[in-house]
Structure formats: structure tokens, C-alpha cells
N, CA, C and O of each residue as an XYZ file, in Angstrom:
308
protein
N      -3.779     -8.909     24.081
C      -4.565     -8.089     23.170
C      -3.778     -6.828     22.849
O      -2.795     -6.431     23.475
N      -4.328     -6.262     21.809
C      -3.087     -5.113     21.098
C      -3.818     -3.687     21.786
O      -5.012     -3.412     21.670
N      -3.385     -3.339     22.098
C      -3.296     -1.801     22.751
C      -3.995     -0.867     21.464
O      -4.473      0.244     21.694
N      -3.986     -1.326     20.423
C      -4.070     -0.370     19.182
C      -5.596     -0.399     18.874
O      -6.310     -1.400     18.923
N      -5.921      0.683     18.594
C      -7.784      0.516     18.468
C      -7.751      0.019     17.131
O      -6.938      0.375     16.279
N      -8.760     -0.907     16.963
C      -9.492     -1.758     15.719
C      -9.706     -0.929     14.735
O      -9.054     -0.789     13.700
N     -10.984     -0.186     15.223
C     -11.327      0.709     14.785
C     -10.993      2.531     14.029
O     -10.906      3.355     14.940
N     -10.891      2.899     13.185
C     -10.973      3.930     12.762
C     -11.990      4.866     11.836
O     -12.907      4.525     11.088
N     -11.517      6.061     12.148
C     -12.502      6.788     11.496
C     -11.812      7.119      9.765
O     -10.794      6.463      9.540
N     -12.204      7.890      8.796
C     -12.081      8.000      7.890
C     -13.277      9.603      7.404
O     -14.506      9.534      7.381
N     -12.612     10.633      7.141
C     -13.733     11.334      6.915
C     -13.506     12.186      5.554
O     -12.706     13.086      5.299
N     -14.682     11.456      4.646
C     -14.842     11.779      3.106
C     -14.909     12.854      2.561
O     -15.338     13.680      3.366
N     -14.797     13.093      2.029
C     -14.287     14.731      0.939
C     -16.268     14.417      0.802
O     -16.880     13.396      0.489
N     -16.896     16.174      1.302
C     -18.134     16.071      1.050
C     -18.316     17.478      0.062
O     -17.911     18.589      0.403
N     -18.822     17.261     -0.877
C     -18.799     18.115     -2.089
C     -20.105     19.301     -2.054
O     -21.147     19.087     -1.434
N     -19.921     20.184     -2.596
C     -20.924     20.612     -2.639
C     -22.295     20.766     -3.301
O     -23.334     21.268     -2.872
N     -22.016     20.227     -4.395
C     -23.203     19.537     -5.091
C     -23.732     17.641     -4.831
O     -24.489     16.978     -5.540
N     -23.018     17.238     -3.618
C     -23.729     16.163     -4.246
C     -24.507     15.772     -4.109
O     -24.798     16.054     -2.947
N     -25.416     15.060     -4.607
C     -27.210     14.819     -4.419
C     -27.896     14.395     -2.931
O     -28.817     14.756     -2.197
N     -26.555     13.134     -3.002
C     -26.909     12.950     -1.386
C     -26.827     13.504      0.051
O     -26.161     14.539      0.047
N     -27.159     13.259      0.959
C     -27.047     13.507      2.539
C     -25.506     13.220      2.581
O     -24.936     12.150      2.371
N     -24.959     14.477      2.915
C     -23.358     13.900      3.622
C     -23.566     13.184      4.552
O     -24.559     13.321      5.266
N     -22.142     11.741      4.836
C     -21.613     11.134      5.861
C     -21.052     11.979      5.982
O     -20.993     12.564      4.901
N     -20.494     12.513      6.780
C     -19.302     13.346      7.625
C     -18.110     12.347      8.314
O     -16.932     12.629      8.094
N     -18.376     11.441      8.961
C     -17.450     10.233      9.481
C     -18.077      8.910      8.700
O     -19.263      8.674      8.472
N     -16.693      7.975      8.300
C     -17.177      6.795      8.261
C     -16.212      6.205      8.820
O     -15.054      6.623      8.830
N     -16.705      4.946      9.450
C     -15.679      3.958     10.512
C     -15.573      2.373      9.855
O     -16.588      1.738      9.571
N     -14.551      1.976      9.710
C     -13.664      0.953      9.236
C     -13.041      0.092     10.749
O     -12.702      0.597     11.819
N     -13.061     -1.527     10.283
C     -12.286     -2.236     11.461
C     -10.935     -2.462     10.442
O     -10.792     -2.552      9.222
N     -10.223     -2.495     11.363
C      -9.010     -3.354     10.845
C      -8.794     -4.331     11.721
O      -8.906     -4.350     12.946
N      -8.333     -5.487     10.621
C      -8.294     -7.013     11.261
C      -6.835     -7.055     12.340
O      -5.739     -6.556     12.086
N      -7.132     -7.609     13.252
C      -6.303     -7.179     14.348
C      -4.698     -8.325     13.928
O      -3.636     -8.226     14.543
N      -4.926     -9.198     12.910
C      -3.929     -9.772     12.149
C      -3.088     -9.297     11.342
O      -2.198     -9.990     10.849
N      -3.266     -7.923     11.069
C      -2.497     -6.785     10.417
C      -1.516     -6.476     11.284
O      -0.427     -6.114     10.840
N      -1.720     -6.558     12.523
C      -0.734     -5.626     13.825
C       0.428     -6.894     14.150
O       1.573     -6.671     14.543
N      -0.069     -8.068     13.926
C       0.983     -9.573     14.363
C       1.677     -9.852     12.941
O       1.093    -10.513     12.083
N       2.923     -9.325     12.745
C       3.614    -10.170     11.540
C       3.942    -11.311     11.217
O       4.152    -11.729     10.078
N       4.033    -12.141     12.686
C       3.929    -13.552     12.740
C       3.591    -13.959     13.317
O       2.875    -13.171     13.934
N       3.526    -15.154     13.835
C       2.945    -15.820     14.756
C       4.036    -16.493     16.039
O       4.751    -17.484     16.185
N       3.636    -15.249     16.827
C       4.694    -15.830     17.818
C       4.391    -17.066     18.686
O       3.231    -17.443     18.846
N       5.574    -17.770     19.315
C       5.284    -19.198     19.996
C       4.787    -18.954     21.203
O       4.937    -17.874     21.775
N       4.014    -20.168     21.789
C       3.353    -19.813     23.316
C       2.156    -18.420     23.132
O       2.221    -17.595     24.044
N       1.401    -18.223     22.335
C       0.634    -17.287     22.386
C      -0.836    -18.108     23.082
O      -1.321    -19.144     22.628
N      -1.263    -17.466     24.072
C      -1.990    -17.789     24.878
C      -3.464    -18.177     24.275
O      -3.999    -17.518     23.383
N      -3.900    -19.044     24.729
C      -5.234    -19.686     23.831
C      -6.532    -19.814     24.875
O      -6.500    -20.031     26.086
N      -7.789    -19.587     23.926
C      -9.007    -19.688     24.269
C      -9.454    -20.944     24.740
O      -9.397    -21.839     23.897
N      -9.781    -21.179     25.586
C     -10.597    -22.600     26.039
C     -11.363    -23.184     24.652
O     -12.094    -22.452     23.985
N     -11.122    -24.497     24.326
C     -12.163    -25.282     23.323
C     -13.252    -24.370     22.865
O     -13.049    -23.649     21.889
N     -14.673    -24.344     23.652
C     -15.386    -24.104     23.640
C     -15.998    -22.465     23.444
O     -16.994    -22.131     22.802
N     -15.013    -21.550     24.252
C     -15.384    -19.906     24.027
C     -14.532    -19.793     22.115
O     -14.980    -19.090     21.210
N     -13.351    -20.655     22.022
C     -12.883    -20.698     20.752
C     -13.607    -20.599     19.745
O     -13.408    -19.884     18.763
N     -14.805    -21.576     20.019
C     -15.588    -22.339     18.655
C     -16.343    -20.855     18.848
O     -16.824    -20.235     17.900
N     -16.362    -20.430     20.120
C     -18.183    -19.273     20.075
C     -17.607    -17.924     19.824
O     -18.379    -16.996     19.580
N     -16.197    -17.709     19.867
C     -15.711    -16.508     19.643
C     -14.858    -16.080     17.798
O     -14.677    -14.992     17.250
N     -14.499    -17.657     17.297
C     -14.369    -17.733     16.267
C     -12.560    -17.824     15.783
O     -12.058    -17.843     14.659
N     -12.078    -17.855     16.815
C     -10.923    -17.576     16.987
C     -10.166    -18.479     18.063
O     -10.876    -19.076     18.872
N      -8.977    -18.606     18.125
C      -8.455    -20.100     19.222
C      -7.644    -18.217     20.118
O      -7.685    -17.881     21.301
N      -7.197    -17.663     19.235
C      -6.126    -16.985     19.934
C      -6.919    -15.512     20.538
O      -7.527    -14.701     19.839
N      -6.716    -15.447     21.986
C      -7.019    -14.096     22.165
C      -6.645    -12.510     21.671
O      -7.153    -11.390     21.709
N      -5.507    -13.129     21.220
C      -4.667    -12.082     20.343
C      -5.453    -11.459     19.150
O      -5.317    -10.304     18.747
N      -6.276    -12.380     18.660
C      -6.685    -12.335     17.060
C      -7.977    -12.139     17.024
O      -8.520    -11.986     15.930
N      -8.724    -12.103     18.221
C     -10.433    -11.835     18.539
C     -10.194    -10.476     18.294
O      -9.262     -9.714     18.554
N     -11.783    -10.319     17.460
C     -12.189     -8.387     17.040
C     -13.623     -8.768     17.305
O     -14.067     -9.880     17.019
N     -13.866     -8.437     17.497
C     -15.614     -8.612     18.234
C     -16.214     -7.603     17.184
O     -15.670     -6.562     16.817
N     -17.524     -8.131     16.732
C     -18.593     -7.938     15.718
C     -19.593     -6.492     16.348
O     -20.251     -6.832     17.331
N     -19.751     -5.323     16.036
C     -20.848     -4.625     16.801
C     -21.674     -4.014     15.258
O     -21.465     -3.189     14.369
N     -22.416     -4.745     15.544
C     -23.659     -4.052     14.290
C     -23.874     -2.664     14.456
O     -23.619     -2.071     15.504
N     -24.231     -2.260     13.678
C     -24.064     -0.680     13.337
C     -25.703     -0.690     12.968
O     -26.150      0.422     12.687
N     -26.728     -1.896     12.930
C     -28.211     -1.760     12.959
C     -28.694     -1.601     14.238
O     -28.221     -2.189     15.211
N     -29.732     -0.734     14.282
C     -30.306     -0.666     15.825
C     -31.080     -1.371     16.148
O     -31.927     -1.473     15.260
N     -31.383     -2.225     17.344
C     -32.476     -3.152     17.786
C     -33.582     -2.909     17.389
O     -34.164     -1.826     17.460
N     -34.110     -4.276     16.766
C     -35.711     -4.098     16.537
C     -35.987     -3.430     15.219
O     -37.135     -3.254     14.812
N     -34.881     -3.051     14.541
C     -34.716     -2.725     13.046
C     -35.137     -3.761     11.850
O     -34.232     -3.220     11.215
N     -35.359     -4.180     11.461
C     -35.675     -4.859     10.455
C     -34.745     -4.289      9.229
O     -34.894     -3.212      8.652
N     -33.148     -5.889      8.827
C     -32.089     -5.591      7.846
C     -33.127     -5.944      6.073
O     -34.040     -6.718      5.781
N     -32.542     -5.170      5.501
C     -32.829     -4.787      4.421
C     -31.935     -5.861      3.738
O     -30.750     -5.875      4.071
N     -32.557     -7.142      2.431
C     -31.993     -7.753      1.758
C     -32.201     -8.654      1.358
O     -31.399     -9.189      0.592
């Protein structure tokens, strides 16, 4: 797994007129396939089964999903 966080922040130019509620931070993943330029040989693999449930064969290439909705929220759509 890559040492490099997934995750980053990003923080938006907040104006002074604008209508809305400032974000102050917004957070972005980056696909952890950005950091591997190729595909090196012998890269270590997921069992069959955690593969199919994790979505991915290579441990290298797993980014795990964290919803940003809070439990018991009801998604809008």
C-alpha cells in the first residue's frame, strides 16, 4: 500500500458576497492508480473472495469508500 494519503484537502476562494454558506475545506480522493505508473510483476493479490468484496484483486489499488452522509440520514435523490 502507498504511504501517500488518498485523500486531500482543497480550500476555495470564499468571496465576500456570495449568497451561499462558505465551505472553507473541501476533500477530494485520488485514485490510488495515479501513484503506480505501471504495473509491476509479482504484485501481491487479494484472496478470490475479499477481491470480489473489496472490488479490486490488488492490494495496491484498494481506496476504501467512507460516505461523507451520517447514519440514519436519509440520501436525497
Amino acid at each position: 500500500m502507498n504511504a501517500t494519503k488518498q485523500t486531500r484537502d482543497w480550500y476555495p476562494f470564499v468571496g465576500p458576497f456570495d449568497p451561499c454558506p462558505p465551505k472553507y475545506v473541501k476533500t477530494y480522493v485520488v485514485p490510488p492508480n495515479q501513484f503506480i505508473p505501471f504495473q509491476p510483476m509479482n504484485l501481491p493479490q487479494f484472496p478470490l473472495a475479499d477481491a470480489l468484496r473489496l472490488g479490486t484483486l490488488w492490494p495496491a489499488l484498494f481506496s476504501p469508500y467512507e460516505s461523507k452522509c451520517r447514519p440514519g440520514e436519509a440520501q436525497k435523490g
